[in-house]
N, C-alpha and C positions, 0 to 999 in steps of 0.2 A: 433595401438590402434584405437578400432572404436570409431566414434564419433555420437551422437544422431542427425537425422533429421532436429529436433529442433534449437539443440543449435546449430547447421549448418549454417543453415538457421538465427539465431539473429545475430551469428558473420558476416553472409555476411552483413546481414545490415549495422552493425553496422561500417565493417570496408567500404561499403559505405558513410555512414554520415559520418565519418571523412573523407574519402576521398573530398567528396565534399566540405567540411568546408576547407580543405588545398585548394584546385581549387580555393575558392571564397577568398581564403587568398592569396593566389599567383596570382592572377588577381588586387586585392587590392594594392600588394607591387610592381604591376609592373606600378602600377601609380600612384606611390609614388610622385613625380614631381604637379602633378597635385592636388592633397590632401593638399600637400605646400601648393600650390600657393589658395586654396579653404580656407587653413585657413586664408591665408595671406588676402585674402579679406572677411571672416567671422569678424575679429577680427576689419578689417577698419571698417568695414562699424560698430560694434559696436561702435568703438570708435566715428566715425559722430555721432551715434546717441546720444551719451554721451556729445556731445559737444553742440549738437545743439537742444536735448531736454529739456523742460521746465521741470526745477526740482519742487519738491513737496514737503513744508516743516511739519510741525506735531506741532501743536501747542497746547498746553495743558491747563487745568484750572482745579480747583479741588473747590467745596462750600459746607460746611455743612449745614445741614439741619435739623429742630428741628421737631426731627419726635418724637409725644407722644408712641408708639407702641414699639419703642427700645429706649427709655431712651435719649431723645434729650437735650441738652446743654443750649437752649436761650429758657429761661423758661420768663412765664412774670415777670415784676416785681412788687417782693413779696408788696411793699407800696401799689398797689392796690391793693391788697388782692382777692378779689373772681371776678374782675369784668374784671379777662382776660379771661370771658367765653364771655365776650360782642362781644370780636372780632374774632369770626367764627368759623369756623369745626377746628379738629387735624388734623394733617400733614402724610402724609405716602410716606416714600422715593421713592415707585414705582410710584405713583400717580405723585409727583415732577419729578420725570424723563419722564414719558410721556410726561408732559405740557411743561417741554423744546423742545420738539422733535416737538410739533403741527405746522402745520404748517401757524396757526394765530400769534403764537407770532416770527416764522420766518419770516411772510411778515411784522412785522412792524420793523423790522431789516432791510430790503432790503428796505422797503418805504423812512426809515430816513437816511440810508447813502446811497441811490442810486444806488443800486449792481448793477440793471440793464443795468446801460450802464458803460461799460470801453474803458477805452482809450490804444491808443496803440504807440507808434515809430517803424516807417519800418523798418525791419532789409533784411539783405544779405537773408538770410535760413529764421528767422522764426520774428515775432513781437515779442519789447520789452515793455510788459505791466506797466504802469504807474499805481501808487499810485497817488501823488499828482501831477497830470497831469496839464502843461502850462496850458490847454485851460478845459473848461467845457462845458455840456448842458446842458439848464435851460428849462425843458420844462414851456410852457404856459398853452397849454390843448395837454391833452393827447388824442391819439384815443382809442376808444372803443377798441379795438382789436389788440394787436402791434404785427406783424409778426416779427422777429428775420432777423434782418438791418445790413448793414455794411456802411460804410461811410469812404468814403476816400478824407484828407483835404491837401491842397496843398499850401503852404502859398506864397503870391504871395506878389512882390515888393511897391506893392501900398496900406499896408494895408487891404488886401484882401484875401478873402480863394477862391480856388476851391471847390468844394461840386460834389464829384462823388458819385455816387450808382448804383446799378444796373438799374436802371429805369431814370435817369439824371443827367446832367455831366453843373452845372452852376458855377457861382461865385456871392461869399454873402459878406457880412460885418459883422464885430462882432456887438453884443450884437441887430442882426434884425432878425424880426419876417422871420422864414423859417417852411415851411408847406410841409410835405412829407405823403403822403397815407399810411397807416398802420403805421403810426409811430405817428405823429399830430403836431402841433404847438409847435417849441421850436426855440432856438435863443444861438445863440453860444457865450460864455464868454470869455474871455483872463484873464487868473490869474494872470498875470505877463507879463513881456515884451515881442514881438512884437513874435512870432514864428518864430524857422530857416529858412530860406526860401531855405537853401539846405538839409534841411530834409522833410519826407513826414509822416504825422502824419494818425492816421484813429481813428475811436470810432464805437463799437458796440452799438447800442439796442434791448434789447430783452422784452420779457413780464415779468412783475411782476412773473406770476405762473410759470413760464420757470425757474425763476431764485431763484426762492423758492425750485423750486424740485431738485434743482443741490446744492443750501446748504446743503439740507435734505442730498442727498445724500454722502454728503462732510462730516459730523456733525457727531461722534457718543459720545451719553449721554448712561450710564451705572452705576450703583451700582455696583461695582466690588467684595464691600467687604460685604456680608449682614450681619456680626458685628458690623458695624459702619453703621452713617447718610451719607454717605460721597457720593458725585455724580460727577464721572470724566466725565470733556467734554475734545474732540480731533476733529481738525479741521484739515484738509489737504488743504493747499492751496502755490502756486506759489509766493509769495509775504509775506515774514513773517509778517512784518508788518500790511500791510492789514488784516492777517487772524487775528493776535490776537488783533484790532481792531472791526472786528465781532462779536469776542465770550466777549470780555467785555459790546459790546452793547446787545447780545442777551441777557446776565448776567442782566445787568441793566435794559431789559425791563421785565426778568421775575420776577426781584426785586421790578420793581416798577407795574405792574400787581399785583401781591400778596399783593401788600400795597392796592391797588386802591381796590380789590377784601375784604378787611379789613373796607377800607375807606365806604364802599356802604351798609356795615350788619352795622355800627356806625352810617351813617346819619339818614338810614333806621331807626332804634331805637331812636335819636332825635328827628326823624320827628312825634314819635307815643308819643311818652313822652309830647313832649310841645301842641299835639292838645290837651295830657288829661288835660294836666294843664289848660289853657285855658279853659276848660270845666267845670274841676273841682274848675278854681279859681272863673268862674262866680258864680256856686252855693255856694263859702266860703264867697262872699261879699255878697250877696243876705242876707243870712243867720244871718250874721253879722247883717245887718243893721234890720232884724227882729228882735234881741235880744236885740237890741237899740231903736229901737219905743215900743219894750214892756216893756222896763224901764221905759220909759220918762210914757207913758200911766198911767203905774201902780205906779208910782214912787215907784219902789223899788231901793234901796239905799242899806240896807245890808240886807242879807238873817239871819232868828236863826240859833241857834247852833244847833239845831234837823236838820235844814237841810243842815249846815257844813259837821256835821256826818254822814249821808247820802250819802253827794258827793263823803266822801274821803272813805267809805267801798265800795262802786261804783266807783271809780278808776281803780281800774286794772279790773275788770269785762266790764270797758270801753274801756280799754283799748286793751284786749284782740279781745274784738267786733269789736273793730274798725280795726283792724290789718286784720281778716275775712272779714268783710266787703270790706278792701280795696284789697284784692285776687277778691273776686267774683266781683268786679268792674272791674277789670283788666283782670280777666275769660270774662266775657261777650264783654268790646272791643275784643277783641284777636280772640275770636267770630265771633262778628260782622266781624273784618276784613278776617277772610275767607273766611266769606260767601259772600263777596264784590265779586260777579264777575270782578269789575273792578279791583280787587289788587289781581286776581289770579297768577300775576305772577311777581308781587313785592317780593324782598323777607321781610320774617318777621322780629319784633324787636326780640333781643338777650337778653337771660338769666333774662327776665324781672320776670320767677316766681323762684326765687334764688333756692326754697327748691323740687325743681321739677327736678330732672335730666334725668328723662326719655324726659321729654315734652324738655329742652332743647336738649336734644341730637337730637332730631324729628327737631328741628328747625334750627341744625346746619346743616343736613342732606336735609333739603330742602333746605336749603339757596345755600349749595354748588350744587346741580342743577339746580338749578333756572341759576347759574353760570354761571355753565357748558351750559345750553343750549341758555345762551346770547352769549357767545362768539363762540357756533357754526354756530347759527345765522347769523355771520357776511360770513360764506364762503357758506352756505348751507340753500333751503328753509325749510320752514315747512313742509313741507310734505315726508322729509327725513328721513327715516328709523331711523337717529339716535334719530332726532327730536322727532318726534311718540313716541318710546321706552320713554326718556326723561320724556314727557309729561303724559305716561301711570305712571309713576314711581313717578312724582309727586302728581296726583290725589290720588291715593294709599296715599302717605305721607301725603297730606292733610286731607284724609279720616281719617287717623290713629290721626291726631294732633285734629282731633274735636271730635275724641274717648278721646282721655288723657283728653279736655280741661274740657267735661263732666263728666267723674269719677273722676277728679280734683272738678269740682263742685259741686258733690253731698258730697262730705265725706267734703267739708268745710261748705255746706250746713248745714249738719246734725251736725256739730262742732259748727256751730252760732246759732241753734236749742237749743241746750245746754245749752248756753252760756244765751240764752233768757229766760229760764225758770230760771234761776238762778234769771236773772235779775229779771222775775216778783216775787219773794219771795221778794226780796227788794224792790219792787212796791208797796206790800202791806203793808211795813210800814212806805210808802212815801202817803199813802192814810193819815195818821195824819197829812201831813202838811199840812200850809194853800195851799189853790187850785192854790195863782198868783202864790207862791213859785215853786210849784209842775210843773207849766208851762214854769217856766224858767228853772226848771232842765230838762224839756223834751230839751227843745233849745239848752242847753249848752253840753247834750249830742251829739245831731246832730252834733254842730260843732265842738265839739272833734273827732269824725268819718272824719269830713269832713279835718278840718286842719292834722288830723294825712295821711288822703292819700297825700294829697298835699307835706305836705314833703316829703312824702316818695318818689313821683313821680323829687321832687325837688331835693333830692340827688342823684336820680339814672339819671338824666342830668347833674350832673355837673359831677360823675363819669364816664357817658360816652363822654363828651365834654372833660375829660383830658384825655380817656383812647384813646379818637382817634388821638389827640396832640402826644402822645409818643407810635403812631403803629412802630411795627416795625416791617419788613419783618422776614422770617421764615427761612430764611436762610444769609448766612456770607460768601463772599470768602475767604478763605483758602491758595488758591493756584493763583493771577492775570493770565491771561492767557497769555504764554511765548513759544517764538518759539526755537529748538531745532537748535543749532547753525551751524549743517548740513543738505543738505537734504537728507530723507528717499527716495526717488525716485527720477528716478531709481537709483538702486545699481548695484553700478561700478564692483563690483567683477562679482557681478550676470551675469551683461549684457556682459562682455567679456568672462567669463565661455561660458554663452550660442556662442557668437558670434564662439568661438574656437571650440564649441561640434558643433553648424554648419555646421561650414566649416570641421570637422571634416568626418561627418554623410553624408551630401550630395553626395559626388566622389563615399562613400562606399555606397547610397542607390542607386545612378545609375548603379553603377556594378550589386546589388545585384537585382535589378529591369530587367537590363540585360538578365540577367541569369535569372531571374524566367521567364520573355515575352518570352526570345528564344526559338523556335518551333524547330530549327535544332541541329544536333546531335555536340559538340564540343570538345568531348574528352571520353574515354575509359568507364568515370564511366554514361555516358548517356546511353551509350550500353548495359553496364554490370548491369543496375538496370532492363533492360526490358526482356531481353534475357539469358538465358543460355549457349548459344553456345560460344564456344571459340573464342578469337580473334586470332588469328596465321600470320597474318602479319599488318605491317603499314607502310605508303608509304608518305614520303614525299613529300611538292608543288615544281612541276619542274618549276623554274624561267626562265628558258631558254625557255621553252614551245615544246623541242624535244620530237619526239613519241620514239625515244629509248633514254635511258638515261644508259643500262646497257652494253657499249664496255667493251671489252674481259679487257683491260687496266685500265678501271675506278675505282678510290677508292673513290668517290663522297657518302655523303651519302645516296639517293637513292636507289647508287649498291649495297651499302653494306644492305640495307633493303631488298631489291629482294634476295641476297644468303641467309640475314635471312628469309625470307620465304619460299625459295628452300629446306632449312633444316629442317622446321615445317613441309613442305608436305612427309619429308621422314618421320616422325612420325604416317601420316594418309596412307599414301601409300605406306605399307609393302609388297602385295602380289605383284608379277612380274605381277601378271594378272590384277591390278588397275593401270590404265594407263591413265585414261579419267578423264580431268576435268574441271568444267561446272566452266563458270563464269555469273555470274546474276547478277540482284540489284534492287532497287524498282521504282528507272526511270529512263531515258535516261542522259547522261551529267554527270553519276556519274565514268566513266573513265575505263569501261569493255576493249574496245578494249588497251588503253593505257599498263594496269596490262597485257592483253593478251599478248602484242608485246614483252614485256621485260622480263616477264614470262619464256613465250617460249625462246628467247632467253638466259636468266642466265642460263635453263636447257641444250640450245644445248653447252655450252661454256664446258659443264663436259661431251661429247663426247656423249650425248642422242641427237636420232633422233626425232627431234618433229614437231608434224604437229597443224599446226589452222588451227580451223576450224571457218569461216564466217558463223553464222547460222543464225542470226537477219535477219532475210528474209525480215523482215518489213521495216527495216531500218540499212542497212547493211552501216558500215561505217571502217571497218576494211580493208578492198583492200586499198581503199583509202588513210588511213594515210599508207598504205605501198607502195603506187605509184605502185602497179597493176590492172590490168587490169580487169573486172568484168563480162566481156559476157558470161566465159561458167563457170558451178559451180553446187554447189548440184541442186540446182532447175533443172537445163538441166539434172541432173544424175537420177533422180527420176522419170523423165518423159519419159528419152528415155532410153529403157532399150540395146541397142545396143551400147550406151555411155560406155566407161571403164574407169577406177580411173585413171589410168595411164597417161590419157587426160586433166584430171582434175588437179591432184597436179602440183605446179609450188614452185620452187625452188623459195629462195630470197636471194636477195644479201647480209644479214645480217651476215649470217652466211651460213656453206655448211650442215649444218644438221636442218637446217630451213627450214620448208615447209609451205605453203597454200594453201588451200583448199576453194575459194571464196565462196561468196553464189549462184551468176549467177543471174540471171533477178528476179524481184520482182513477186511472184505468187501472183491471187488473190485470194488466199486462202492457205495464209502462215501454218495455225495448219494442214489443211489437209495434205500440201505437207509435214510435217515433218513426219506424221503418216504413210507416203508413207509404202509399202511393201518393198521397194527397200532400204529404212533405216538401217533396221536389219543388213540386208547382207553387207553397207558399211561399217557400226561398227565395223561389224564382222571382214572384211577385213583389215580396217585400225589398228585394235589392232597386227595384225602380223606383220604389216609394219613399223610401228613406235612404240619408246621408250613411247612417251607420244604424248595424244590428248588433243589439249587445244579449248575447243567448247565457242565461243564469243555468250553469248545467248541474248535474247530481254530479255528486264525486267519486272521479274517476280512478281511485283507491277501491270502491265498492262496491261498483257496480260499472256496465261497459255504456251504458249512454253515452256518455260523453264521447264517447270514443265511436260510435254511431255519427251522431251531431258532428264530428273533425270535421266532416267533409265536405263540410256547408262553412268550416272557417277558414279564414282568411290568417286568423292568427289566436292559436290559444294562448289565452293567460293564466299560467299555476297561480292559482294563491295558495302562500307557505305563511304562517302564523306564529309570528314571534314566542316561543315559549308553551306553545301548543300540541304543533306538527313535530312527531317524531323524526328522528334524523335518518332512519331507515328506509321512511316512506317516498325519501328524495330521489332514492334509486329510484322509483315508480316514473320518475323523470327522468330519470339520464335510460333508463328501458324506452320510453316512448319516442325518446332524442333520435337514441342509434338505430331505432326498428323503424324509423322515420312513418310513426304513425299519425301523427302531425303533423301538419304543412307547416308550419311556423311556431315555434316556440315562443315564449318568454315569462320569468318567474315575478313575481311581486308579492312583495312580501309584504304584511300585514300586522297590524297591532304593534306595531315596536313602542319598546318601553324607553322613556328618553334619559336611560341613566349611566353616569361615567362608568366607565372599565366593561361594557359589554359591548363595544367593537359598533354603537352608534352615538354618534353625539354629531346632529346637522350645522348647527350654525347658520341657518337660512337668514336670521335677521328676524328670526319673528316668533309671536306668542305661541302660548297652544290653543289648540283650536276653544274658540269663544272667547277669546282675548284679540282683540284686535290688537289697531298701532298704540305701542307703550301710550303713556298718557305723558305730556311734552311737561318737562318741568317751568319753574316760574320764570328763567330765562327764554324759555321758547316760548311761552306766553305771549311774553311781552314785548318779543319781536314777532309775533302773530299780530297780534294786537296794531302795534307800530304799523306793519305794511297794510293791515286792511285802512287803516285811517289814512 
């Protein structure tokens, strides 16, 4: 069945890749041993590190949060009725999750329990960090700039520490002034009794901002559910206790922050209340005492009944006025105070115009900036991008509130305009009363305007002096913050997972790293992905290091590799008239003459006459390993045409159908002398004479001899050298394939190493060479035995 080109060519691939995958799998299982022992130290060394890493616990807290936007829980309470607009902006669960996160209200966490410096006990491997540590530091003054310190304390027999650091190695006494550069003046505590003095104690200090950013980074706040108010914090730290100490004080300081941020819109509004009072009480006494000297003056005593009836149809028309009146008094401070440069960035009083929700909401919205950019203040100058923005956005806000306060005062304006034209209809029939009368009703009108502001300014201080008494924060813990009774880091399963996938991966990535750096050829499938030519013999590593390894006797496996190759060449060399053949390779050391000796040899052992031929003129090393002699050979036959072959071949002792044919002296100019005229003729002559010609050529890697010589073969044999021959040089072969500069290929490979997982293991049945047949145990003996008797 034919088969397509194509699909030829993918199966070779393909049974390539798997071939190689079995190679790098059988290299893998033959250092199985070693993989062991890789895991066997993957898994210690995780178990060290499980032992002697500092675990990391998870400590949790959960607060709600009275957010007006989704329906919050801690609403004011209802007995104050309208006057929980007194205490500040609405709540918004994202905004509250940020201001946990800031890293203002993080440094007053670390200012007030100290993060910055811990303590530690020496241990074997690693330091045991203290919580409530024997000893403490108390600084005095701090320096401007603390570089991140170590300190190591050594408690000494006399009441005394050691004091090492990197920079000096003294001794101090508790509770005295000690002054160290970048660090500054502080003085060392004893909490309790005397320190071990066979233990060695130490404490870090770092910077405030050092140890703000590594909360930060420790701390995560999150809205997890955006159905509910609800805000999880999670802290990861080494010391449960410790951690859920932290996050109850961060809790507390953002708790009482939001009260203090409450407490500042409350005073702010007392403070604006009681100057009107005070303002306005002067003008009610003033006023007073005018309606009292114009009694006493006029002596009026009781007013008629025409101007009874007068005051009381004038009542609620007074009434009304007065209430108008007491807005646009209160418009015009409110005013004034914006336009205070000095109080531009005070914030304003709260909810002061009840019936005005737009103007409150402008005022709850300033307030909370104003806030916002005092406490960025504290880490950042003015001239800080956040700053600027900030500041742009309140101008804006202010602008907009002296918009409201004036469309507020024009439409109550235009309301007490009203209210005044009414009045003068009843002015004119206050002209019939007598005139003191008519003068006292003007007064008594005034100070019904005037006492009606004043209380009103008098209930809305004592409403805001209870409503600041029962602030209450805007949020509730939920959840105290609680550490998780194991720790989350590291995880045991994980770390010995990894430690075993380690020690697993490692053996196998060095094999596999092996094998991909190898530059030299190391088994059949390096060959057979570059080249197409056949491979038709392979030659085992001679341990012994003999140049023949194939006696007439030997069943070593070598020998038995040479007769399998005697047998492949009968496949390529069917005509009687192919008789010649070329041994090459692509450099010197890859074992031409070696294959030649034994070659030749396994062939003369089946009654063929065979001749070598020494032809590396360059570097002829073939006489040699056969302990002949070198002075007369081709080179003398090519030059002296008087010379006869007859002269030349010499018998060897290996065998009686074994001949050589040396090279003879080195020409300097080995390609020419091959090219000799006299060539042809020897070929020619020696194909009659002998069964087979085995020509030892230079390599055809380096030089073109060999490649001269083709054409006198019948069939060249590459020799490729297990572990030697680069995998490059193979091209050299599949070039000489496709340019068909060769009449016959085929590859044999050389020196193989006989070991598992490299793509050879024979199985022939037999030793290595110089071992013959095993040695028969006592059982075969003694049926050896048996049948000879």
């Amino acid at each position: 069945m034919d088969i397509n080109p194509q699909d030829a060519q993918l199966l070779s691939e393909k049974t390539e890749t798997m071939f190689d995958f079995k190679r790098i799998l059988g290299k893998i299982l033959f250092i199985w041993p070693w993989i062991l022992l890789s895991i066997c130290l993957g898994m210690s060394a995780s178990w060290f590190y499980l032992r002697y890493k500092t675990p990391l616990y998870n400590i949790t807290a959960r607060i709600l949060v009275n957010d007006d936007k989704k329906g919050g829980v801690l609403g004011q309470n209802d007995v104050l009725g309208d006057m929980g607009g007194l205490l500040g902006a609405k709540n918004s669960v994202d905004n509250e999750v940020e201001i946990l996160k800031t890293k203002d209200l993080l440094r007053k966490v670390v200012l007030d329990m100290r993060l910055n410096v811990r303590y530690f006990k020496k241990g074997n491997i690693r330091d045991i960090e203290f919580y409530n540590s024997p000893f403490s530091v108390v600084f005095l003054k701090e320096a401007d700039t603390i570089y991140k310190s170590t300190c190591v304390l050594k408690p000494l027999a006399n009441a005394k520490l050691s004091l090492k650091t990197d920079v000096i190695d003294t001794v101090v006494n508790y509770d005295k002034p000690i002054f160290l550069k970048n660090i500054g003046l502080f003085q060392i505590h004893r909490n309790g009794a005397l320190l071990d003095v066979k233990e060695e104690y130490s404490f870090s200090i770092n910077s405030v901002d050092a140890e703000v950013s590594d909360l930060l980074a420790n701390i995560t706040v999150a809205a997890t559910n955006t159905q509910v108010t609800i805000i999880d914090l999670s802290m990861k730290h080494p010391i449960p206790r410790k951690g859920e100490d932290v996050l109850n004080k961060l809790i507390q300081k953002y708790v009482q922050g939001n009260i203090d941020d409450k407490n500042i819109i409350a005073d702010s509004t007392i403070k604006f209340i009681k100057n009107r009072l005070a303002y306005i009480g002067g003008e009610l006494g003033d006023l007073e005492g005018n309606i009292q000297g114009f009694k006493e003056r006029n002596k009026l005593v009781e007013m008629s009944e025409q101007t009874k009836m007068l005051v009381q149809n004038t009542a609620q028309y007074v009434k009304d006025l007065s209430q108008i009146e007491t807005q646009l008094n209160i418009l015009k401070s409110l005013k004034d105070y914006l336009n205070d440069e000095s109080r531009n960035k005070r914030v304003l009083p709260s909810s002061i115009l009840l019936t005005d929700a737009v103007f409150n909401g402008l005022v709850e919205r300033y307030n909370r900036l104003l806030l916002e950019r005092d406490n960025l203040l504290i880490s950042v100058t003015e001239t800080n991008p956040q700053i600027v923005n900030l500041d742009a956005q309140i101008i804006n806000l202010r602008s907009d509130l002296l918009s409201n306060l004036e469309n507020t005062q024009r439409t109550l304006t235009i309301n007490r305009d009203g209210l005044r034209k009414q009045m003068a209809n009843i002015e004119g029939d206050m002209k019939q009363v007598p005139e003191v009368e008519r003068n006292y009703l003007e007064l008594a009108r005034q100070q019904q305007i005037k006492q009606q502001l004043y209380l009103f300014l008098m209930q809305k201080n004592e409403e805001t002096e209870i409503s600041k008494t029962a602030n209450l924060s805007n949020s509730k813990v939920i959840d105290s913050p609680k550490s998780d009774v194991s720790y989350f880091s590291p995880k045991r399963p994980i770390v010995l997972l990894i430690g075993f996938i380690v020690g697993l991966l490692v053996p196998m990535l060095i094999v596999y790293l092996r094998e991909l750096m190898n530059t030299r050829v190391e088994s059949k499938a390096d060959i057979s992905k570059i080249t197409e030519v056949s491979i038709i013999g392979e030659i085992s590593h001679d341990k012994i290091g003999d140049n023949l390894v194939t006696a007439s006797n030997s069943r070593s496996a070598i020998s038995e590799q040479f007769r399998a190759l005697r047998t492949n060449l009968a496949f390529y060399l069917r005509d009687k008239d192919e008789k010649i053949i070329l041994l090459t390779s692509s450099m010197s050391g890859e074992g031409k003459s070696f294959v030649a000796i034994n070659l030749g040899n396994i062939l003369a052992l089946t009654g063929k006459k065979v001749l070598l031929m020494e032809l590396d003129l360059r570097k002829p090393g073939l006489s040699y390993k056969l302990g002949m002699s070198n002075t007369n050979g081709f080179t003398n036959y090519s030059l002296d045409e008087n010379l006869k072959i007859e002269n030349l071949i010499k018998p060897l002792d290996i065998h009686p159908n074994l001949f050589l044919l040396s090279s003879g002296p080195i020409p300097p100019n080995p390609a020419e002398t091959i090219m000799s005229s006299r060539t042809d003729a020897l070929m020619n002559e020696l194909r009659t004479q002998f069964d087979y010609i085995i020509i030892d050529a230079p390599p055809i890697g380096l030089v073109t001899d060999a490649q001269l010589l083709s054409k006198y073969a019948s069939l060249c044999l590459y020799l490729v050298r297990q572990n030697y021959t680069f995998k490059e040089q193979i091209n050299i072969i599949q070039n000489l394939y496709i340019n068909k500069k060769m009449r016959k290929m085929g590859i044999v490979i050389n020196d193989i190493q006989q070991r598992k997982g490299y793509g050879y293991g024979y199985g022939y049945g037999y030793g290595e060479y110089g071992a013959d047949m095993p040695k028969q145990n006592w059982l075969q003996r003694l049926l050896s035995k048996a049948k000879k008797s």
